[in-house]
C-alpha positions in Angstrom: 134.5 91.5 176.2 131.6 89.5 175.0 129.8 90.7 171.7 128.1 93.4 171.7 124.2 93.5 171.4 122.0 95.8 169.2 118.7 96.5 170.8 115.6 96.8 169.3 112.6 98.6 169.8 109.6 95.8 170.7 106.9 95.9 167.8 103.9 97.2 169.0 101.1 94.6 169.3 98.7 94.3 166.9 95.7 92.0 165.0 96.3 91.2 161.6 93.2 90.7 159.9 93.2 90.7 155.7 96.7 91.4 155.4 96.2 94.4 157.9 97.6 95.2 160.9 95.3 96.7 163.1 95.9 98.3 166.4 93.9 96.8 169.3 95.1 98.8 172.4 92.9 101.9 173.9 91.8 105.3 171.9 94.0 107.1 174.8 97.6 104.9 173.6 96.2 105.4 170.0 96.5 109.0 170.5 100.0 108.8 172.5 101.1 106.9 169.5 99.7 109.0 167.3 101.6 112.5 168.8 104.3 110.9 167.5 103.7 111.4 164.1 102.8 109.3 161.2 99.7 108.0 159.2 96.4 107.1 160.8 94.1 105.6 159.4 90.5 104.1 160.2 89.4 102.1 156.9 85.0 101.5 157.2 83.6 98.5 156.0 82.8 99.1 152.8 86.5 100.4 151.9 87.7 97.1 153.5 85.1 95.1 151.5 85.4 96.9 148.3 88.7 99.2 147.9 91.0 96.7 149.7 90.7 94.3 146.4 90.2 97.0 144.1 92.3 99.2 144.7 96.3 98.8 144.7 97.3 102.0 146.0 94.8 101.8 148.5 95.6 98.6 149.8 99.6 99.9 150.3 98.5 103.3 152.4 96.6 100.7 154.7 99.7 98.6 155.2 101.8 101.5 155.3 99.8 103.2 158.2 101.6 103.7 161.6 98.3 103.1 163.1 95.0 101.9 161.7 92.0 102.0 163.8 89.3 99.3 164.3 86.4 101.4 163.0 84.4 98.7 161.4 82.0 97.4 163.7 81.0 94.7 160.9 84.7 93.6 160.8 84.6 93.1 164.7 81.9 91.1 164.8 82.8 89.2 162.0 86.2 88.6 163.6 84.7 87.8 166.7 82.4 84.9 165.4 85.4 83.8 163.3 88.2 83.3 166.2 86.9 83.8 169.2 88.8 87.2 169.9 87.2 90.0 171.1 88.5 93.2 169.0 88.7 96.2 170.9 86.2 98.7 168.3 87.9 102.5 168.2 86.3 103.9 165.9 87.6 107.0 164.1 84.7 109.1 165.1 85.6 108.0 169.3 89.6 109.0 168.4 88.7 112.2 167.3 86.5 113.6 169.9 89.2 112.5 172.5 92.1 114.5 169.9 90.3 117.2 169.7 91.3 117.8 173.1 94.9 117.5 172.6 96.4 120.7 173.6 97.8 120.5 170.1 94.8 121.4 168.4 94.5 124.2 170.3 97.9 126.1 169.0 97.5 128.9 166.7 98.8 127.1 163.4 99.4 123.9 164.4 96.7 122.1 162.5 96.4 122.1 158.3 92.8 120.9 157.5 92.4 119.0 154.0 88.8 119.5 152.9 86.9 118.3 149.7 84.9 122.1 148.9 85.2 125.4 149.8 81.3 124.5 150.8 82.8 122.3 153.5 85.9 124.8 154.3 83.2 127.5 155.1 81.2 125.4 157.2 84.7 123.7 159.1 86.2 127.0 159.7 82.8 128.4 161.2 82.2 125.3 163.8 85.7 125.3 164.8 85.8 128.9 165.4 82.2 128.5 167.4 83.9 125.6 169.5 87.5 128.1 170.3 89.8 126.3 168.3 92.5 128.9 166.6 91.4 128.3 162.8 91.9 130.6 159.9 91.3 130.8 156.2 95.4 129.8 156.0 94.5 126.7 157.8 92.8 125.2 155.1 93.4 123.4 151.7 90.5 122.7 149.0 91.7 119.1 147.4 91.0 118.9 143.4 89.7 115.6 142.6 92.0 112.7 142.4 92.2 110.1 140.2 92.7 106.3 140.8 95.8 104.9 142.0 98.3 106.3 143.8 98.4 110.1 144.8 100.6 112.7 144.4 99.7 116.7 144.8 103.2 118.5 144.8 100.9 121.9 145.8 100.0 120.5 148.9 103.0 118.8 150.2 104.6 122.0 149.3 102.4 124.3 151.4 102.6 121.4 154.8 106.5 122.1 154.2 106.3 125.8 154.3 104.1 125.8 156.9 104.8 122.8 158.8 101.6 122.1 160.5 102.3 119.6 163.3 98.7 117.8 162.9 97.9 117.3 158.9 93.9 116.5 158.9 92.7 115.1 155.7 88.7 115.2 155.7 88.6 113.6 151.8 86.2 110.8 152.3 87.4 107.1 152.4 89.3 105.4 149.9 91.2 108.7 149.1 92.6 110.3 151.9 94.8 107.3 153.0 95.7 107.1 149.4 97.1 111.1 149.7 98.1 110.4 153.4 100.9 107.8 152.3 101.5 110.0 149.9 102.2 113.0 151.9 103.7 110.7 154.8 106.6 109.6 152.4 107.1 113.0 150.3 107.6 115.1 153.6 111.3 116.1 154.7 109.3 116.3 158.8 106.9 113.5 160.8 103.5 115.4 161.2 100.6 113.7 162.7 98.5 112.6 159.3 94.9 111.7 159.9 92.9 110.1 157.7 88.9 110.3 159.6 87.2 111.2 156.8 83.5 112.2 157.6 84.3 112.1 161.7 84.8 115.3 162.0 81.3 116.7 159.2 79.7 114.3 161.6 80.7 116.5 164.6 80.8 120.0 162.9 77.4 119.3 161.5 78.2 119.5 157.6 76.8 115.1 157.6 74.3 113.4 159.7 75.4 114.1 163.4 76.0 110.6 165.0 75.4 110.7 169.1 77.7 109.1 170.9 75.9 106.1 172.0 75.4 105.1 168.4 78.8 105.4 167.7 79.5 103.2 170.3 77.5 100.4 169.7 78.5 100.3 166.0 75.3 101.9 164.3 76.6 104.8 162.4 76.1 102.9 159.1 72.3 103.0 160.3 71.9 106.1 161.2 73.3 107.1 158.2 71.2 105.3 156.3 68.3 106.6 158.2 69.0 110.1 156.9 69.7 109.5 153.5 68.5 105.9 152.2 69.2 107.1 148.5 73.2 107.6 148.8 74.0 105.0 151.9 71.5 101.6 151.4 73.8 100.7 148.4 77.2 101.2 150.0 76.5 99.1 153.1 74.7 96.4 150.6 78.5 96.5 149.0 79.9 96.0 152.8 78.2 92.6 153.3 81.3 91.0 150.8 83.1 91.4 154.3 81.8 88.6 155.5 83.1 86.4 152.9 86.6 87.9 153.0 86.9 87.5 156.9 85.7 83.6 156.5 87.7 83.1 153.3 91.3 84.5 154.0 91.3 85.6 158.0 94.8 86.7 158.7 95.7 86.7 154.7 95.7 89.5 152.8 92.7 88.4 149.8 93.4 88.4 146.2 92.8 91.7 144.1 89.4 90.9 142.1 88.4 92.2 138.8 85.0 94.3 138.6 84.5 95.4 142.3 83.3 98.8 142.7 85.1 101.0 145.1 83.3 102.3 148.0 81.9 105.7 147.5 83.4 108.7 149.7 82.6 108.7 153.3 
């Protein structure tokens, strides 16, 4: 007999870009992956620019991921004129209004939503109950404020066990909820569906700047966001524009950690 042959599963493609691996296929096979559990993430432009070399623990969530989501439209274009290659853009906004109509999120219990005040519970449980999904008061946790560096909250990884939610939605704002979604990914004894969107679903519900559609899809949400509050958003996106150099400089390599950069503010 000849010698026998272990087969492996193929790697899913991907597009490494700063060390990351990003997935280029459609929002509809992101969300078939995603069903099958695991950390998503969809890191902005600023926390690629500014938490990616400032921020260890941020940096190792992203690499981490199962899936991460081309959401920078900055970081498309830049890859574009760089290479040549055409990036597929999926932004985390465009995969959630498609998962939101995963017959998942419409089971009674099914979904544990992460919010960052009880402000933004109240206003979260009241749209989803206007729009039919199953939500109650159960179905929520209030995060305390994290620190820097990696993430651990033993309350919460304590109530997804007891509950076991099969959809884990962490609605934190970027540069903290991948950090607590590799947490949670590694301290659970189960494979939930983790999603780190951040503002995507405060820009659906309402509680931010709603962002049509169309502006989504031609990459202008950082606009529109500046539009409606100058004061809190000019800033940030000023920050994103170190992107550029980091695309140019490193391409495919992940860049060096740099001393003094400011972390992205909370999407």
């Amino acid at each position: 007999m000849g010698e026998r042959r272990t087969l492996t599963r193929p790697r899913p493609p991907v597009e490494r870009v700063l060390g990351i691996d990003f997935f280029p296929g459609s929002l509809g096979d992101a969300c078939d992956r995603a069903e099958k559990g695991g950390l998503l993430t969809a890191p902005s432009g600023p926390g690629l620019a500014c938490d990616l070399v400032g921020e260890p623990a941020y940096r190792r969530a992203l690499e981490a991921s199962d899936i991460v989501l081309t959401d920078s439209a900055f970081m498309v274009l830049l890859w574009r004129i760089r290479t040549g290659i055409r990036l597929r853009r999926n932004s985390g906004l465009a995969f959630l209004r498609i998962w939101m109509n995963r017959e998942v999120m419409r089971r009674p219990g099914a979904v544990l939503w992460v919010m960052p005040t009880e402000a933004e519970r109240r206003h979260t449980l009241t749209w989803l109950e206007s729009q039919g999904y199953p939500a109650t008061d159960e179905d929520f946790y209030v995060a305390p404020s994290y620190p820097a560096g990696p993430i651990a909250d033993p309350t919460l990884s304590e109530l997804v066990e007891r509950r076991a939610p099969e959809v884990v939605y962490l609605g934190i704002g970027g540069g903290v909820q991948e950090r607590l979604g590799h947490y949670l990914r590694d301290a659970l004894s189960y494979r939930p569906v983790i999603l780190c969107l951040g503002a995507a679903l405060a820009f659906m519900s309402g509680a931010q700047v709603q962002i049509p559609p169309w502006v989504d899809r031609l990459g202008l949400g950082w606009l529109w966001r500046i539009l409606s509050n100058p004061s809190r958003y000019v800033g940030r996106y000023l920050r994103a524009t170190r992107l550029a150099w980091m695309v140019f400089r490193f391409g495919v390599a992940a860049p060096p950690f740099l001393g003094g950069v400011h972390r992205a503010r909370p999407s």
